[in-house]
C-alpha positions in Angstrom: 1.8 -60.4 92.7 -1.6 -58.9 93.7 -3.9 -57.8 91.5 -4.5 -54.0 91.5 -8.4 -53.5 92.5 -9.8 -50.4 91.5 -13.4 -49.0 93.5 -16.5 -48.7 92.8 -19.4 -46.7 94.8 -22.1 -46.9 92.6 -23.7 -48.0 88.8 -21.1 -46.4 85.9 -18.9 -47.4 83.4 -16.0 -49.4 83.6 -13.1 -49.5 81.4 -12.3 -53.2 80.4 -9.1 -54.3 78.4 -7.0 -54.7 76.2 -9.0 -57.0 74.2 -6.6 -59.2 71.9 -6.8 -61.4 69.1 -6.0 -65.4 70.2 -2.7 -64.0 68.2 -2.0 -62.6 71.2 -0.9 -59.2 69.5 -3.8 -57.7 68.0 -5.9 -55.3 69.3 -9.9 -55.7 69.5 -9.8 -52.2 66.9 -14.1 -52.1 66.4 -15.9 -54.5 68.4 -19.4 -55.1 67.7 -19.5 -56.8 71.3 -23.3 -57.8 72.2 -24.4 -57.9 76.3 -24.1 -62.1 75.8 -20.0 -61.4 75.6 -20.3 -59.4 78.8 -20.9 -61.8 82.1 -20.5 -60.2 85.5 -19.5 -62.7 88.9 -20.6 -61.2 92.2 -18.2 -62.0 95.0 -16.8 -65.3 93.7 -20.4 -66.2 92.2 -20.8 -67.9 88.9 -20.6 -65.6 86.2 -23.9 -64.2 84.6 -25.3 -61.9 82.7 -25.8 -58.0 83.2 -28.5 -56.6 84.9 -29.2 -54.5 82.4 -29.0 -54.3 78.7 -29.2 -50.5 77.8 -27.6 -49.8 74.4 -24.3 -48.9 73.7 -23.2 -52.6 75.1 -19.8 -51.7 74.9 -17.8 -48.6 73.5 -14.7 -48.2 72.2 -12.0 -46.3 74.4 -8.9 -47.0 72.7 -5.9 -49.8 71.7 -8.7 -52.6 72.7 -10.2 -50.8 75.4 -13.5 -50.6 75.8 -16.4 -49.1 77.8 -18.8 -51.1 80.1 -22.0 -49.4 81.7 -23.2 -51.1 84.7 -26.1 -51.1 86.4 -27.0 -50.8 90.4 -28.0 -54.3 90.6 -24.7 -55.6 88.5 -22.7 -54.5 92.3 -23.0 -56.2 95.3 -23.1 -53.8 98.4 -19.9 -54.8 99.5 -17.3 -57.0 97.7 -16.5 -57.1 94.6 -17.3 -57.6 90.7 -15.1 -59.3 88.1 -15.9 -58.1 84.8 -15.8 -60.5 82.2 -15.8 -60.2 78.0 -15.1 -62.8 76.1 -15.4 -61.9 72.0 -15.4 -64.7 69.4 -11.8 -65.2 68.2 -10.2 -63.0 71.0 -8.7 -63.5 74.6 -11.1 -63.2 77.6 -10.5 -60.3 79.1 -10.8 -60.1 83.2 -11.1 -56.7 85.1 -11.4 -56.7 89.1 -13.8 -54.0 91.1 -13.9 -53.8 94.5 -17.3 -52.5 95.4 -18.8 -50.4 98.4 -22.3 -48.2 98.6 -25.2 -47.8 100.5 -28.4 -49.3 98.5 
């Protein structure tokens, strides 16, 4: 089954989730998540850090849901982003962007 991709046309926020305990049933309820547990990969690219660190790093949305601002220079023109947060004692969690703009 494919992967939904959802757009992206320029820097925002992203909505990245559920985060869940290795339990595989709990939800990530208040995360203090710091920009080292966020790594972006650029078209198939190793996975590295954000481009930028503004504060909040992460904000809660809901149920293990959270909130990821990206930058301009976290997107690749055309492609896509994978998303990637990975909290200590909880299961990565993976979100797919597909990603189109005019720099």
């Amino acid at each position: 089954m494919a992967a939904l991709v959802e757009p992206l046309s320029d820097a925002g926020s992203v909505l990245v989730g559920p985060i869940v305990a290795v339990d595989g049933v709990t939800l990530l309820a208040a995360a203090n998540i710091a920009n080292a547990d966020i790594k972006i990969s650029k078209n198939n690219a190793a996975f590295a850090a954000r481009a930028g660190e503004t504060p909040p790093v992460a904000l809660k949305s809901e149920d293990g849901f959270y909130i990821v601002d990206l930058g301009i220079d976290d997107l690749p023109a055309i492609g896509h982003i994978v998303v990637k947060v990975a909290v200590a004692g909880h299961l990565i969690a993976l979100k797919k962007y597909a990603t189109a703009y005019n720099p």
